[in-house]
N, C-alpha and C positions, 0 to 999 in steps of 0.2 A: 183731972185733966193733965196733972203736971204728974202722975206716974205712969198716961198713958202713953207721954210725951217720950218720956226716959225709955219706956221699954221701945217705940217705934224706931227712937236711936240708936239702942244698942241691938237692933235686929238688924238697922243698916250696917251701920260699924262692922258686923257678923257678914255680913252678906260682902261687902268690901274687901275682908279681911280672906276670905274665902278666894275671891275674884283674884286677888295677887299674891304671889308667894316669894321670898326672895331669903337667898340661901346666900353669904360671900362668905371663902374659906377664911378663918382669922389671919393667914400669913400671905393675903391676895396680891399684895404690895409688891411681895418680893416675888409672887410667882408672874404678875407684869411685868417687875423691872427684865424677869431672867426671860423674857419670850417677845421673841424680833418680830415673827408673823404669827399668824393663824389663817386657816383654814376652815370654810363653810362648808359641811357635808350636808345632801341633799338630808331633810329632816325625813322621819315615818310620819309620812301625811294619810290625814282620811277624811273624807268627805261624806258627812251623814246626811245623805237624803232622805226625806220624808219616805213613809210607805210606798206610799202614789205616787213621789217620784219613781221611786228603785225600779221599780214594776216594766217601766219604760228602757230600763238597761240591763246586759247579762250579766254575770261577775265578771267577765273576762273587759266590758267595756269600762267599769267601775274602777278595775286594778287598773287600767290605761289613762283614767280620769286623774287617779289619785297620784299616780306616777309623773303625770304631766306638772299635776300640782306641787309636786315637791322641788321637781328641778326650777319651775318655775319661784318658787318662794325662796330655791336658795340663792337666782342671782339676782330676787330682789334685795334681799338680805346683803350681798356683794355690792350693789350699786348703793344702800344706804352707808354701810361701811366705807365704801369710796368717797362717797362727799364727802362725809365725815374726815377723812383722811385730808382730803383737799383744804378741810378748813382749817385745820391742823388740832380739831379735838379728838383724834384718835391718836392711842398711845404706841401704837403697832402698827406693822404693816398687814396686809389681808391679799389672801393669794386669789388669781382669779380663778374664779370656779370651772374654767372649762381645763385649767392645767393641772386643778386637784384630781376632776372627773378622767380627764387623761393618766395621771400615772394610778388613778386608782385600777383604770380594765390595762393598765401596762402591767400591773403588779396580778391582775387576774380574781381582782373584787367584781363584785356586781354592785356599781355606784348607789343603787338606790337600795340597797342590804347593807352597806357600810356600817352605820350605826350599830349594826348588832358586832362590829370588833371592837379590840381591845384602842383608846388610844394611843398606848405606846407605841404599839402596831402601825397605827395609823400614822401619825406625827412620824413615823423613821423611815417612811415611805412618799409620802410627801413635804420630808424636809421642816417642819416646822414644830413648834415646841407648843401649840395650842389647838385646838378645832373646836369648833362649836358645834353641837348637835342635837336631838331631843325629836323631839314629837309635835306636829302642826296638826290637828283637826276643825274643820270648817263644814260651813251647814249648807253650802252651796260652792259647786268647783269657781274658780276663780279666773282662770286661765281663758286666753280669749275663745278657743276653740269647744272646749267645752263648755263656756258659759253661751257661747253661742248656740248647740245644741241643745242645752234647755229651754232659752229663749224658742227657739223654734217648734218645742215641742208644748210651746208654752208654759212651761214651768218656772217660777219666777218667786220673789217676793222681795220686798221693799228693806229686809235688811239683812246684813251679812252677818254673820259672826263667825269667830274662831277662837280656839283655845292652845296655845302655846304654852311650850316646856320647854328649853331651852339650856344646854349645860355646857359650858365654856370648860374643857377637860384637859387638863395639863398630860403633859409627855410622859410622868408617872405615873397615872391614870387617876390624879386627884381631881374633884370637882372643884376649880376655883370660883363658879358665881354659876349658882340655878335660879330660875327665873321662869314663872311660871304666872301666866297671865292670861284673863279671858278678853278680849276686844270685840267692840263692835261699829261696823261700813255701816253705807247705806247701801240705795241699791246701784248696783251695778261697781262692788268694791271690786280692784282688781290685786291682784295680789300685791302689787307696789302698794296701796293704798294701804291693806293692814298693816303689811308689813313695817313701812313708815309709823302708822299709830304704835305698833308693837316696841318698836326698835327707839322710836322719841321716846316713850316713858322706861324703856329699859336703859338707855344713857344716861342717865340722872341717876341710876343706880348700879350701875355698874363698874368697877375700878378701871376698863381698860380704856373707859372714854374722862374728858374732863371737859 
């Protein structure tokens, strides 16, 4: 009984370890002290719908779902950074997302392909020495509009999830802290909702919050 105990342990342990991944560069310190603001770029969001869902949308509706999804999670990611800010456990300032989004189509990006440049690039363009970026996928859109069209189409279930990557990229184009996490809503999470779960257990581990 007491080795089937150990191995059911160390299967969760496995499975935990799995669930979170976190990466801080060894000289994070100094690459916070040197960085005033950051910037949240829309993440590459995907929405994996069941078979029998997809069935019900074209790809062209999919890419409009997924797209939704992203701008929507970057300014929830901006609004948890702001309280944050407000309470004064953020160590930096965070720009607002519609000013990033603006000089990124001034400078002639396509806001939701940003991700795929360089941050140097990025950070000399909208002024700041940090951006956060990575990858969001979720098992159901989030957003009120499309989650409203599945509801209607009756498509549904009782819990959310999603999987975040996350990479806080210095102006040199160093990784100073990756973070990678799978979360799970209940039903009807909206994208403030993960987001929040995401972002609480990523501030405990993160250098630019305290």
């Amino acid at each position: 009984m007491k080795t089937k105990l150990t191995i059911l342990s160390l299967l969760i342990t496995s499975v935990l370890f799995a669930q979170t991944k976190l990466y801080v560069h060894p000289d994070a310190a100094n690459y916070v002290s040197n960085t005033k603001t950051l910037a949240i770029l829309p993440l590459k969001t995907s929405v994996k719908l069941r078979p029998k869902e997809l069935k019900n949308f074209t790809s062209e509706q999919i890419t409009e779902m997924e797209n939704a999804e992203a701008l929507s999670i970057q300014k929830a990611m901006y609004s948890w950074f702001l309280t944050r800010k407000k309470r004064g456990t953020l160590l930096v300032e965070v720009q607002n997302p519609t000013l990033t989004n603006a000089l990124l189509k001034k400078a002639g990006y396509d806001v939701l392909k940003a991700h795929e440049e360089l941050p140097k690039d990025l950070c000399g363009i909208l002024d700041v020495e940090t951006i956060v970026t990575g990858s969001f996928s979720t098992s159901k859109p989030m957003s009120t509009g499309a989650a409203l069209g599945l509801a209607l189409l009756g498509v549904g279930g009782a819990t959310q999830s999603a999987t975040a990557n996350l990479d806080f990229m210095h102006l040199d184009n160093e990784v100073v802290v990756n973070y990678h996490k799978n979360i799970k809503g209940g039903l009807g999470s909206t994208s403030d909702d993960l987001v929040n779960i995401l972002m609480r257990k990523t501030s405990r581990r993160i250098p630019y919050t305290k």
